[in-house]
N, CA, C and O atoms as a Tripos MOL2 file, in Angstrom:
@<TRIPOS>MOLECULE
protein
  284   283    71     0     0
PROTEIN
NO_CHARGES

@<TRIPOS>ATOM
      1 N           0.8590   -1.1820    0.0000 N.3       1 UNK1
      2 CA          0.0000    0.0000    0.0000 C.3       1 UNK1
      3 C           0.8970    1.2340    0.0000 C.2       1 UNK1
      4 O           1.6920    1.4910    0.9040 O.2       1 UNK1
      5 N           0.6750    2.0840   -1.2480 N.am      2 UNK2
      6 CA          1.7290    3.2990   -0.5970 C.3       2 UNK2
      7 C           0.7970    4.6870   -0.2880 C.2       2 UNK2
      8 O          -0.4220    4.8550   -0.3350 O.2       2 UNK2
      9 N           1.7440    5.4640   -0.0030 N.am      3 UNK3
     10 CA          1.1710    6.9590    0.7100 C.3       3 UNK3
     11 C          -0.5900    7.2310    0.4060 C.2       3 UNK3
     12 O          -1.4950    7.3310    1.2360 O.2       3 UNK3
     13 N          -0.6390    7.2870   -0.8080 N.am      4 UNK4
     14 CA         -1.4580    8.3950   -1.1410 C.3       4 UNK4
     15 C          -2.9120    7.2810   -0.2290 C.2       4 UNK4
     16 O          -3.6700    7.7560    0.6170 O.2       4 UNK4
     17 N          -2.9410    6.1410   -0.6020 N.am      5 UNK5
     18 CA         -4.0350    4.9580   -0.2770 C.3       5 UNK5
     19 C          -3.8000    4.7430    0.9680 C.2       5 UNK5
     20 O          -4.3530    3.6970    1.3080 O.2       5 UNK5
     21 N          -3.1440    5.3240    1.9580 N.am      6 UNK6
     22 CA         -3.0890    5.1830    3.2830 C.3       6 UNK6
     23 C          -3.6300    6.5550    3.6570 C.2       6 UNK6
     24 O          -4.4000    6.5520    4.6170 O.2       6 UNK6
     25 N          -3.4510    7.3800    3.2540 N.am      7 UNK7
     26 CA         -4.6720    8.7010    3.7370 C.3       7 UNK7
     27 C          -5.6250    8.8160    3.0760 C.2       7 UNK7
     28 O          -6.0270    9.9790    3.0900 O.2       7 UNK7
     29 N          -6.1540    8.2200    2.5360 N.am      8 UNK8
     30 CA         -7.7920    8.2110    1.8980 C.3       8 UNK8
     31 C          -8.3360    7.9760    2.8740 C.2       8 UNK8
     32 O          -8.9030    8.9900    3.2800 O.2       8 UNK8
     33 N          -8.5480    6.7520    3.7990 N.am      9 UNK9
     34 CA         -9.4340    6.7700    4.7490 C.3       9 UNK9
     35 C          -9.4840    7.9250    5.4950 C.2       9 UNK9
     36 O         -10.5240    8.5750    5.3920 O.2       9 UNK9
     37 N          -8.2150    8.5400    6.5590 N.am     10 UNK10
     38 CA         -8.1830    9.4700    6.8290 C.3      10 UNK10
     39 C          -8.6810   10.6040    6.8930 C.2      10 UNK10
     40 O          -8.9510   11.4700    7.7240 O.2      10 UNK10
     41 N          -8.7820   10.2820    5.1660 N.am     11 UNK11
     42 CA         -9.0350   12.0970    4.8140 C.3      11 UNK11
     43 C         -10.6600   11.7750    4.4650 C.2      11 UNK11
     44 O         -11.1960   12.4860    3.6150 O.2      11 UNK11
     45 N         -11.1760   11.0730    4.8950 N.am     12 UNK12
     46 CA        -12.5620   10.4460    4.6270 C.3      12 UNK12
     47 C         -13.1690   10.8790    5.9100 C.2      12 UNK12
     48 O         -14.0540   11.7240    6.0430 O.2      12 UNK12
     49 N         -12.5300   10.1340    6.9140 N.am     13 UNK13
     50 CA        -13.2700   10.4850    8.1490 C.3      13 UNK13
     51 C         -12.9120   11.8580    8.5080 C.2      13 UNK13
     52 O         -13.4850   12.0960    9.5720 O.2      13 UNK13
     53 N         -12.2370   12.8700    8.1260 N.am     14 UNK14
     54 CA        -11.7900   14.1980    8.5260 C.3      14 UNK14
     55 C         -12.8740   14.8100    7.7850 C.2      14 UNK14
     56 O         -13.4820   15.6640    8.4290 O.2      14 UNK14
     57 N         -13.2560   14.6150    6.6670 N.am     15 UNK15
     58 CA        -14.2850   15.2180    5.7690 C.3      15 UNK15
     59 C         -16.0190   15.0050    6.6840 C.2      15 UNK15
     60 O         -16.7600   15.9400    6.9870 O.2      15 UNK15
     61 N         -16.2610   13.6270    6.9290 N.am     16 UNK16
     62 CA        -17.1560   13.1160    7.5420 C.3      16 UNK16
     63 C         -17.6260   14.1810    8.6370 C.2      16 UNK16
     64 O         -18.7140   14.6270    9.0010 O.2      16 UNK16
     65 N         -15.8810   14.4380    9.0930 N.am     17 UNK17
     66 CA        -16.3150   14.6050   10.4320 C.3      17 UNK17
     67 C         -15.8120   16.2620   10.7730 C.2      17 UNK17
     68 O         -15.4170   16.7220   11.8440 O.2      17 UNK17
     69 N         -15.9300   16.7250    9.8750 N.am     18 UNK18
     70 CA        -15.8720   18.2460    9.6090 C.3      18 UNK18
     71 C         -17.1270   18.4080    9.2640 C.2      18 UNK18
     72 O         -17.6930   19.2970    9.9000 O.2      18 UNK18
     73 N         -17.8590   17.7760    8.3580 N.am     19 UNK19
     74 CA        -19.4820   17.6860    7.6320 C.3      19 UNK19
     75 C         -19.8230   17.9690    8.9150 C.2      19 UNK19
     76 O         -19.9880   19.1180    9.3270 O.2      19 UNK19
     77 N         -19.9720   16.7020    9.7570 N.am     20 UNK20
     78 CA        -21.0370   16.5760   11.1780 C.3      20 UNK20
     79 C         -21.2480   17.7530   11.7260 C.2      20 UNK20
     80 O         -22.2680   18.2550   12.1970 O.2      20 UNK20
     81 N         -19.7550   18.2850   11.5690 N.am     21 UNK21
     82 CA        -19.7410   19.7320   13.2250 C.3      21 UNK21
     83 C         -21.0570   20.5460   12.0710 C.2      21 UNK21
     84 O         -22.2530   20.7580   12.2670 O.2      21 UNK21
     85 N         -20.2020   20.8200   10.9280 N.am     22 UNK22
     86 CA        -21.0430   22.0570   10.1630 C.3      22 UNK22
     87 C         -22.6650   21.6570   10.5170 C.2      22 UNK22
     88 O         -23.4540   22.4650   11.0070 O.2      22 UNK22
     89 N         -22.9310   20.5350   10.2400 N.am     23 UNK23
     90 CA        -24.3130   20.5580    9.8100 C.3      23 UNK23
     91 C         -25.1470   20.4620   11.6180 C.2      23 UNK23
     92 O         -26.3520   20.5060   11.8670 O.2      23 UNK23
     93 N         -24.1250   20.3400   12.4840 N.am     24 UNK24
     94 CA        -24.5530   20.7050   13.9630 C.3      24 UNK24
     95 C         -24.8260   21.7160   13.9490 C.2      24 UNK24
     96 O         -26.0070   22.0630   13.9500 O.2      24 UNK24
     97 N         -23.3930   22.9130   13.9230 N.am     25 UNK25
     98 CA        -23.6410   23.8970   14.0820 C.3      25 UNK25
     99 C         -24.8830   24.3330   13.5550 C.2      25 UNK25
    100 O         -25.7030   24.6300   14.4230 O.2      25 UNK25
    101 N         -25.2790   24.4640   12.3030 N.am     26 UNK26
    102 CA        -26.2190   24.9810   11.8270 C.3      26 UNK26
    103 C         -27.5350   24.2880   12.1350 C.2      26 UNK26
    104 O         -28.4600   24.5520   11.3660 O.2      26 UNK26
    105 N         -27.7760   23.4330   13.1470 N.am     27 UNK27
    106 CA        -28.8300   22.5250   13.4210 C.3      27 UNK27
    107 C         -29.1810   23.5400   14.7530 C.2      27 UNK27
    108 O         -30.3200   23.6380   15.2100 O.2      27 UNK27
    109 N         -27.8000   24.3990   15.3840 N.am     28 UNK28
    110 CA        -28.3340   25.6050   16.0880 C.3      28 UNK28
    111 C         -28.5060   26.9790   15.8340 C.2      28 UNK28
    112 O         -27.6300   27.7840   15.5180 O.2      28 UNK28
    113 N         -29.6540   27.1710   15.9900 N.am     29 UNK29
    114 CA        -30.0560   28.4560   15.2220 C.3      29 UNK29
    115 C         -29.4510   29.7250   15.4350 C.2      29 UNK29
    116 O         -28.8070   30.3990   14.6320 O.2      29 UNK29
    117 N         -29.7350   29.9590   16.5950 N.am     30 UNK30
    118 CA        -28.3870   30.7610   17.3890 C.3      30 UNK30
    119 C         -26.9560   31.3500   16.8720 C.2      30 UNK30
    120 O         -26.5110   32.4890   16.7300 O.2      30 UNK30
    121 N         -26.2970   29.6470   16.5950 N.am     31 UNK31
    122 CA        -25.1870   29.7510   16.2470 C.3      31 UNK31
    123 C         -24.9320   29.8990   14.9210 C.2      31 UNK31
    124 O         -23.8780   30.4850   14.6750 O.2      31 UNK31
    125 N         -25.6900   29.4830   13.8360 N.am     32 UNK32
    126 CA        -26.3490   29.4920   12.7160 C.3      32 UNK32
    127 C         -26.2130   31.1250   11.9500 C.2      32 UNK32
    128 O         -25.6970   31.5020   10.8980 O.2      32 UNK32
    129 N         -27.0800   31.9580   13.2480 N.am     33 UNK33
    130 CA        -27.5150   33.4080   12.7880 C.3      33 UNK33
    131 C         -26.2760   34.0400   13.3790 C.2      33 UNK33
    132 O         -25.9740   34.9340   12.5890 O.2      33 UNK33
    133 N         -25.5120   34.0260   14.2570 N.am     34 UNK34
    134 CA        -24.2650   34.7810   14.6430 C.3      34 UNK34
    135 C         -23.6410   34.5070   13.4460 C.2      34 UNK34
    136 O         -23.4780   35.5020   12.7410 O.2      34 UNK34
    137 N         -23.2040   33.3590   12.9570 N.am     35 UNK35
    138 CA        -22.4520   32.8650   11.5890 C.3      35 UNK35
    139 C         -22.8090   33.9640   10.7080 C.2      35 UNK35
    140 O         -21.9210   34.7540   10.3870 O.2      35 UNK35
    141 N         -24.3560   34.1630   10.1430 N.am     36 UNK36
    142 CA        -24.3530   34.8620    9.2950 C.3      36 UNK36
    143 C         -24.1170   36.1790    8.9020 C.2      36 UNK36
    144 O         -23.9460   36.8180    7.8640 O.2      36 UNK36
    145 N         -24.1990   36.4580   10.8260 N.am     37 UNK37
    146 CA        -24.4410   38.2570   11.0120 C.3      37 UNK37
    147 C         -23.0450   38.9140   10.8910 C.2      37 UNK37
    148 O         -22.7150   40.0000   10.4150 O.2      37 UNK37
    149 N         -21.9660   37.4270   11.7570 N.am     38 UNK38
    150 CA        -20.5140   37.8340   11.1720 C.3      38 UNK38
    151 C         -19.7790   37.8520    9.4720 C.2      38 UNK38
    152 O         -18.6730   38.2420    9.1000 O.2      38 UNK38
    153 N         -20.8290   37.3070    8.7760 N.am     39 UNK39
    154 CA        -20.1960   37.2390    7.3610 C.3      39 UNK39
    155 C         -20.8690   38.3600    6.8030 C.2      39 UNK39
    156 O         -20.3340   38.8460    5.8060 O.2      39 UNK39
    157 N         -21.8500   38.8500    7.1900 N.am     40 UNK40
    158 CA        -22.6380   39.8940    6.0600 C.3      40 UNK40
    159 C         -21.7810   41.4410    6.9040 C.2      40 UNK40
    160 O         -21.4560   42.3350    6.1230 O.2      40 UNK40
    161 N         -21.5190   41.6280    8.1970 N.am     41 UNK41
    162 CA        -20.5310   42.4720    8.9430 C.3      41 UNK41
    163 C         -19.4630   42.4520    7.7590 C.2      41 UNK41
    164 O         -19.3390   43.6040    7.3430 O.2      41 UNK41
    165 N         -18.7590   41.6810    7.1600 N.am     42 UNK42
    166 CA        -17.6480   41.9050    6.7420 C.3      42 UNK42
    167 C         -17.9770   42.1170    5.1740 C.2      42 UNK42
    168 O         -16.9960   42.1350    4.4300 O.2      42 UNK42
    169 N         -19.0860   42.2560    4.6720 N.am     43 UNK43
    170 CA        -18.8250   42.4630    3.1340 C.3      43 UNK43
    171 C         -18.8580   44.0000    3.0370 C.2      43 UNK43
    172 O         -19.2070   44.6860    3.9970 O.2      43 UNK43
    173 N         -18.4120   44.6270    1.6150 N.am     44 UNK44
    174 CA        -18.6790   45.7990    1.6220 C.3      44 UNK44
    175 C         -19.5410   45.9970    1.1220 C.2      44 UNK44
    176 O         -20.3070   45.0640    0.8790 O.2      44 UNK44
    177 N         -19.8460   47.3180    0.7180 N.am     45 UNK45
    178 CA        -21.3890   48.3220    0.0440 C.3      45 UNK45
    179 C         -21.5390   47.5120   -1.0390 C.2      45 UNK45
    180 O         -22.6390   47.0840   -1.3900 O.2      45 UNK45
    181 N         -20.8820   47.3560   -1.3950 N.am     46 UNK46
    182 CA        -21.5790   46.9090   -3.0790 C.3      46 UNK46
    183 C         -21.6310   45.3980   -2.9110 C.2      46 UNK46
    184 O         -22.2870   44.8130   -3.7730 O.2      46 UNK46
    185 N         -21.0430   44.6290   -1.9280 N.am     47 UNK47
    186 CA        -21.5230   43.6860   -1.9740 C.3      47 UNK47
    187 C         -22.7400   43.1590   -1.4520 C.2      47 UNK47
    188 O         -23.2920   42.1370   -1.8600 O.2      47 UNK47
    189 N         -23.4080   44.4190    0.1140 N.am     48 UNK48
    190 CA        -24.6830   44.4040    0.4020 C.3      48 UNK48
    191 C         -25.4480   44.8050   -0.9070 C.2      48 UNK48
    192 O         -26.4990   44.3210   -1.3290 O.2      48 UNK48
    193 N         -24.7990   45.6450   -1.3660 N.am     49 UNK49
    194 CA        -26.1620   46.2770   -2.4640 C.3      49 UNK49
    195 C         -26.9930   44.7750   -3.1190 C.2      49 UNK49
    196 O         -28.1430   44.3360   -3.1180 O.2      49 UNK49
    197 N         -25.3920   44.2570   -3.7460 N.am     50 UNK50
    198 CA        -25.7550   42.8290   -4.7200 C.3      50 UNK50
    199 C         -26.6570   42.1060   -4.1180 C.2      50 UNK50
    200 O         -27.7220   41.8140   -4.6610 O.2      50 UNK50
    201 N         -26.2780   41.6800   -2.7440 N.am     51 UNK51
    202 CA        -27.0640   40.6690   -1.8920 C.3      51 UNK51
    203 C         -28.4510   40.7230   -1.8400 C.2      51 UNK51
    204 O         -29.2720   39.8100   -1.7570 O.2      51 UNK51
    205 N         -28.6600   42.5100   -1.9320 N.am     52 UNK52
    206 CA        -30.2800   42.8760   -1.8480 C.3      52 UNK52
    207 C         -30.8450   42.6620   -3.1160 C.2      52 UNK52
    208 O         -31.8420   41.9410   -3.0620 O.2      52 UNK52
    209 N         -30.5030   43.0940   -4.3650 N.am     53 UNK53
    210 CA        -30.8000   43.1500   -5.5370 C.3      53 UNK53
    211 C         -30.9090   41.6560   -5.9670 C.2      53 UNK53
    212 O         -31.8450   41.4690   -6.7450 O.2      53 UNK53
    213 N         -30.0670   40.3640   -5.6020 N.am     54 UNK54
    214 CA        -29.7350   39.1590   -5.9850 C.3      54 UNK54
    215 C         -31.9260   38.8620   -5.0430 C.2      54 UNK54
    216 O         -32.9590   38.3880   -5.5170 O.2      54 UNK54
    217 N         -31.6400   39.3540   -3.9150 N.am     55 UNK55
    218 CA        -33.3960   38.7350   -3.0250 C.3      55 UNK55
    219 C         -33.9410   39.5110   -3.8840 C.2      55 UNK55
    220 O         -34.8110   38.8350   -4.4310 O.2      55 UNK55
    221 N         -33.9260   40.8740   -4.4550 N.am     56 UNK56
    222 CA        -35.4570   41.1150   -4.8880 C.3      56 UNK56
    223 C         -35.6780   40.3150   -6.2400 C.2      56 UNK56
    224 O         -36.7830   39.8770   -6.5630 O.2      56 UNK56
    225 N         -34.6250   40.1770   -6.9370 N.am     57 UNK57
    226 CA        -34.8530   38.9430   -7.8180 C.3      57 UNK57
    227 C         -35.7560   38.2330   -8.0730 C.2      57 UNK57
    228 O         -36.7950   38.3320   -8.7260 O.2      57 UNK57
    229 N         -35.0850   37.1960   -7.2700 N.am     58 UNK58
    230 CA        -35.4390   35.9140   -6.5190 C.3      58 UNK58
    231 C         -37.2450   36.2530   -6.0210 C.2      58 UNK58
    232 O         -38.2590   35.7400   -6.4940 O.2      58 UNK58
    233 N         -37.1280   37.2280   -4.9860 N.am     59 UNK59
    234 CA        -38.4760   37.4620   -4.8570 C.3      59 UNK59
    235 C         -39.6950   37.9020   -5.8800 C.2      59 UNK59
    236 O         -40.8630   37.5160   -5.8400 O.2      59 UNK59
    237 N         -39.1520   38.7200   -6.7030 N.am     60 UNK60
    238 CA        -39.8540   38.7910   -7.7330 C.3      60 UNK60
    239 C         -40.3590   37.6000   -8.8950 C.2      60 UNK60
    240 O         -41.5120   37.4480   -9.2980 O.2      60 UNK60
    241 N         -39.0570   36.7570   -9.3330 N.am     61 UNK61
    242 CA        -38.9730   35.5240   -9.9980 C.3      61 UNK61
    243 C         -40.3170   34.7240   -8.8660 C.2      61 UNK61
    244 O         -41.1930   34.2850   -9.6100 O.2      61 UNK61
    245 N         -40.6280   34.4800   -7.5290 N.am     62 UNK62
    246 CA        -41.4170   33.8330   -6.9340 C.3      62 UNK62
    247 C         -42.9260   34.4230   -6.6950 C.2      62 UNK62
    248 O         -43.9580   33.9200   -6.2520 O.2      62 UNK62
    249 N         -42.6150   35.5940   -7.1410 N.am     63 UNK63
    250 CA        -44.0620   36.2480   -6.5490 C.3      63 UNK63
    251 C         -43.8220   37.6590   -7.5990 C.2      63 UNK63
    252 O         -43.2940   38.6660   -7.1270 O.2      63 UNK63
    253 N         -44.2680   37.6060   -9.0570 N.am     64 UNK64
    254 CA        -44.0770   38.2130  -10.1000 C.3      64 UNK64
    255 C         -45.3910   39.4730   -9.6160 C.2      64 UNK64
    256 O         -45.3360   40.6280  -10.0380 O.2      64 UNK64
    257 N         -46.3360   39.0520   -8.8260 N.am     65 UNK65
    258 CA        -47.7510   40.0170   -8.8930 C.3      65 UNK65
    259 C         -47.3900   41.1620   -7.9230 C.2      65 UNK65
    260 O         -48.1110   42.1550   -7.8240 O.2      65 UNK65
    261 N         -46.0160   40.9680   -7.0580 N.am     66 UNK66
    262 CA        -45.8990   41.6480   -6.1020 C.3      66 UNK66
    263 C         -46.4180   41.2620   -4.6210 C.2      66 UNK66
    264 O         -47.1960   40.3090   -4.6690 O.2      66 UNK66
    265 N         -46.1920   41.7480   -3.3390 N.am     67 UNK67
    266 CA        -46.3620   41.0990   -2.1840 C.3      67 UNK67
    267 C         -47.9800   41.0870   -2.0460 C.2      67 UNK67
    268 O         -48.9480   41.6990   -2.4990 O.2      67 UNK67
    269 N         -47.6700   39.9270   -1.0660 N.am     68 UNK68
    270 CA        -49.4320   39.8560   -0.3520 C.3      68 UNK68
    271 C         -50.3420   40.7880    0.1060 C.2      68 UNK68
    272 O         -51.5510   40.7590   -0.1230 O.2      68 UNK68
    273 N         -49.4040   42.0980    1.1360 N.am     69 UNK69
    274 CA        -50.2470   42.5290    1.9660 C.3      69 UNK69
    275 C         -49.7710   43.9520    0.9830 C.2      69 UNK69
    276 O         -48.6660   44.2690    0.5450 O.2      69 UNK69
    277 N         -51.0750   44.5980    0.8680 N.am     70 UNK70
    278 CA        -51.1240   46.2830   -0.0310 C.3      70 UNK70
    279 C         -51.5730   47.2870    0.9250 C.2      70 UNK70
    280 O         -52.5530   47.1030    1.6480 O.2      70 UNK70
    281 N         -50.8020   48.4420    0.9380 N.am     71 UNK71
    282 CA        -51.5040   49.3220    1.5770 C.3      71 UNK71
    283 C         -52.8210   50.0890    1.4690 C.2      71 UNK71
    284 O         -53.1430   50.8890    2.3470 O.2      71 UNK71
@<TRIPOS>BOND
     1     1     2 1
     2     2     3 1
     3     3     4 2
     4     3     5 am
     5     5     6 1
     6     6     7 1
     7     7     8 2
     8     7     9 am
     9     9    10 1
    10    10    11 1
    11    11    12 2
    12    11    13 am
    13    13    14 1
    14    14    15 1
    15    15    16 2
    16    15    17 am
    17    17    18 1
    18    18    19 1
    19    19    20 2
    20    19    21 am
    21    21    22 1
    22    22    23 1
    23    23    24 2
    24    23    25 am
    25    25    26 1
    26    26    27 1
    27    27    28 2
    28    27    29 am
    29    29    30 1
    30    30    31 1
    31    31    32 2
    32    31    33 am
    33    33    34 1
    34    34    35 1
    35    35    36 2
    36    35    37 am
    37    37    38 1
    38    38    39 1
    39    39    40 2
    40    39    41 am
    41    41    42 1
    42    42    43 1
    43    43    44 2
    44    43    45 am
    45    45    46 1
    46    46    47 1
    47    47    48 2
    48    47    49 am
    49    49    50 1
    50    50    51 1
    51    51    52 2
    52    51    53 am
    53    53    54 1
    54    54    55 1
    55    55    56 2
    56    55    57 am
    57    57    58 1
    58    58    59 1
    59    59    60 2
    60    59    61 am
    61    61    62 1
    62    62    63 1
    63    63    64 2
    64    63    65 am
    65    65    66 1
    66    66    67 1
    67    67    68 2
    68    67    69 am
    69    69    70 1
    70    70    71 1
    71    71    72 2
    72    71    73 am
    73    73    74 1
    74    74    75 1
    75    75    76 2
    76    75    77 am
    77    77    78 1
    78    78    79 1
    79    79    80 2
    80    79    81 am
    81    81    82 1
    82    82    83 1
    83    83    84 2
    84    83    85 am
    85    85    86 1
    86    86    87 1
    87    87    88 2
    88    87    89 am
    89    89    90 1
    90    90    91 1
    91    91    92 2
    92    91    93 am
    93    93    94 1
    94    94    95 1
    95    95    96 2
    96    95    97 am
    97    97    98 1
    98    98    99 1
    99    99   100 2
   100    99   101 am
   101   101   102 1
   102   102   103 1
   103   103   104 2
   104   103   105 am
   105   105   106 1
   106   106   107 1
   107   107   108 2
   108   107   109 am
   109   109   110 1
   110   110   111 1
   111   111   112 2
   112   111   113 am
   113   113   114 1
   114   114   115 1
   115   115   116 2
   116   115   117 am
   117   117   118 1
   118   118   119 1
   119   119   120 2
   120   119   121 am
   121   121   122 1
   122   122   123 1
   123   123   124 2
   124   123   125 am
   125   125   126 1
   126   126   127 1
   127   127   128 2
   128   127   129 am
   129   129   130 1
   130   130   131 1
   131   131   132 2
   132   131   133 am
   133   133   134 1
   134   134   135 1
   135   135   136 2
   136   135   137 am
   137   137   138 1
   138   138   139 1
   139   139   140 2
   140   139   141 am
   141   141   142 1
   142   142   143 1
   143   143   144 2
   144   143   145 am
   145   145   146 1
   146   146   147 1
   147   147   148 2
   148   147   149 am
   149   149   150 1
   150   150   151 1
   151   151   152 2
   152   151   153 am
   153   153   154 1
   154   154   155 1
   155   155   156 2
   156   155   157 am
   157   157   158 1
   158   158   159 1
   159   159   160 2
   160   159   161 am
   161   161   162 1
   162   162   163 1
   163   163   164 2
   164   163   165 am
   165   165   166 1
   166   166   167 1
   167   167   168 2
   168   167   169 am
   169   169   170 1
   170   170   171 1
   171   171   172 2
   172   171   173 am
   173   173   174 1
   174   174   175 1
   175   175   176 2
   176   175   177 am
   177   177   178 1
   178   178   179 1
   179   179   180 2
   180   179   181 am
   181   181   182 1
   182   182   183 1
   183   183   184 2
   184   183   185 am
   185   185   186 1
   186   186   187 1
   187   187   188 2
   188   187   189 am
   189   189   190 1
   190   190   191 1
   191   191   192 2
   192   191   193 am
   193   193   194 1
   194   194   195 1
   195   195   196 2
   196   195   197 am
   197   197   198 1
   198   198   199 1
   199   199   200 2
   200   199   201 am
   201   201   202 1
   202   202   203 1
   203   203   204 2
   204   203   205 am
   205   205   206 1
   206   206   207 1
   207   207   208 2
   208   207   209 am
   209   209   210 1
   210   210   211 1
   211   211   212 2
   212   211   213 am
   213   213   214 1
   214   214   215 1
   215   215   216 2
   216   215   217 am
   217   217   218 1
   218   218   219 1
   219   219   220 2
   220   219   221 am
   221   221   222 1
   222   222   223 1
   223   223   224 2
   224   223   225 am
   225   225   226 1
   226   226   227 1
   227   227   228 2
   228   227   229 am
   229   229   230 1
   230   230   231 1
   231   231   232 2
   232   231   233 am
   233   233   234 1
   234   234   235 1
   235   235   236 2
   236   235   237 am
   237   237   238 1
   238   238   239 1
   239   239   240 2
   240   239   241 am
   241   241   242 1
   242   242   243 1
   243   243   244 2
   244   243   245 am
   245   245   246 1
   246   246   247 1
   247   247   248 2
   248   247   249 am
   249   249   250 1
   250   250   251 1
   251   251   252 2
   252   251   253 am
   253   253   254 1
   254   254   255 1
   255   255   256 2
   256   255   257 am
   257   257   258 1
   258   258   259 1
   259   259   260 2
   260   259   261 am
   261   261   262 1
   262   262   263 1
   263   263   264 2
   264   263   265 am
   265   265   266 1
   266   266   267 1
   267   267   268 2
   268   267   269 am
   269   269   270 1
   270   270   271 1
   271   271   272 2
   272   271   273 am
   273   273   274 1
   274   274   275 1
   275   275   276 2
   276   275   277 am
   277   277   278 1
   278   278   279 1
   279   279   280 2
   280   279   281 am
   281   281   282 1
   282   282   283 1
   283   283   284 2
@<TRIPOS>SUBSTRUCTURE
     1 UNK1         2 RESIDUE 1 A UNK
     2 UNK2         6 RESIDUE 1 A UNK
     3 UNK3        10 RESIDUE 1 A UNK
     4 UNK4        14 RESIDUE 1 A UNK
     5 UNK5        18 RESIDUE 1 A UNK
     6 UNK6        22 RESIDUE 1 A UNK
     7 UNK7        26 RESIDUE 1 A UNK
     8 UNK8        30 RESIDUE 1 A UNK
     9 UNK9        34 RESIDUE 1 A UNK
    10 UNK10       38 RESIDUE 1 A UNK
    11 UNK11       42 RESIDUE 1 A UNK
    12 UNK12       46 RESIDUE 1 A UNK
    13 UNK13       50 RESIDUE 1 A UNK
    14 UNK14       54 RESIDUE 1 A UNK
    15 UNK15       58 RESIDUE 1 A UNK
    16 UNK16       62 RESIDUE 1 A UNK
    17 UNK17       66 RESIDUE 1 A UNK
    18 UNK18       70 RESIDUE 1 A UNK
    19 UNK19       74 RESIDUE 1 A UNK
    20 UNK20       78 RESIDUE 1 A UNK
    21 UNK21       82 RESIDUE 1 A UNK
    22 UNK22       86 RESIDUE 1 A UNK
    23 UNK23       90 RESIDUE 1 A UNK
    24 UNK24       94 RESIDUE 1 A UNK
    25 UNK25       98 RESIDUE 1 A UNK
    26 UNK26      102 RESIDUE 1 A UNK
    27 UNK27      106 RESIDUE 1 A UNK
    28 UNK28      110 RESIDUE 1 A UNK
    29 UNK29      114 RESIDUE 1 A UNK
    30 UNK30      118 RESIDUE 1 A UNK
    31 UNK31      122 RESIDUE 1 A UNK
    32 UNK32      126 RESIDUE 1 A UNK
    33 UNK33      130 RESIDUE 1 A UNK
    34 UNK34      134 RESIDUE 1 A UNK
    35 UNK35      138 RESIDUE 1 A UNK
    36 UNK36      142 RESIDUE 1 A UNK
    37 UNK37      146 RESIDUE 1 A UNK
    38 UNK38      150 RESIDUE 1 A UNK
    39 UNK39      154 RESIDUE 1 A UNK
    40 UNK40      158 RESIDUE 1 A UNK
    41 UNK41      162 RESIDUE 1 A UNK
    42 UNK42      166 RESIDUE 1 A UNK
    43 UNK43      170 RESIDUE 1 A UNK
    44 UNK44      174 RESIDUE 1 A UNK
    45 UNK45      178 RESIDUE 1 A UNK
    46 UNK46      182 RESIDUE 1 A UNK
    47 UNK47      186 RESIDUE 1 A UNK
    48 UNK48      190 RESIDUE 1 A UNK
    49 UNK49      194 RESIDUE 1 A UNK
    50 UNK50      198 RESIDUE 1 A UNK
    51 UNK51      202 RESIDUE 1 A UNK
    52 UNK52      206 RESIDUE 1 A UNK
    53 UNK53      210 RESIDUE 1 A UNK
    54 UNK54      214 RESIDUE 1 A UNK
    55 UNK55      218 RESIDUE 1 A UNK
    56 UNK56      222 RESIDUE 1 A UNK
    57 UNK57      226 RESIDUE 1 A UNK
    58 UNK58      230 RESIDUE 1 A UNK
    59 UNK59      234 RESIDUE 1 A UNK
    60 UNK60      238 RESIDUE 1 A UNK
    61 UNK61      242 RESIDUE 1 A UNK
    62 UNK62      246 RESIDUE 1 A UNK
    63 UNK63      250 RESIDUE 1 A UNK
    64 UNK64      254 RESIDUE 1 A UNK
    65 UNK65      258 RESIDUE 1 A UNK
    66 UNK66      262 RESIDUE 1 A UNK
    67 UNK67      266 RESIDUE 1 A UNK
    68 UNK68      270 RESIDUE 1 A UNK
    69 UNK69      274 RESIDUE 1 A UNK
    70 UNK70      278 RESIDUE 1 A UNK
    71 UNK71      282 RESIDUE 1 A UNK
């Protein structure tokens, strides 16, 4: 057996078990929404702008008539 076929398993269960934490973490909501509040903290202007423009999209693409509730 050489190198590379002796860390496959390894690097199998490191993957596995990097997956698990992530999909914990995010199984807490809490920890989940701090995650996000620290990544959107760090983008700049134009990348909030995009972020908003990318949802009204999206929202529009889902609901073309405009929202539910009208003034």
């Amino acid at each position: 057996m050489d190198a590379a076929e002796s860390t496959m398993p390894e690097r199998a269960t490191l993957e596995t078990d990097i997956l698990t934490k992530v999909l914990r973490e995010q199984a807490d909501g809490e920890v989940h929404d701090r995650g996000l509040i620290v990544e959107r903290l760090g983008w700049t202007p134009d990348q909030r702008l995009e972020a908003n423009a990318a949802f009204i999209r999206f929202y529009l693409s889902v609901r073309p008539e405009g929202p539910l509730i009208r003034e």
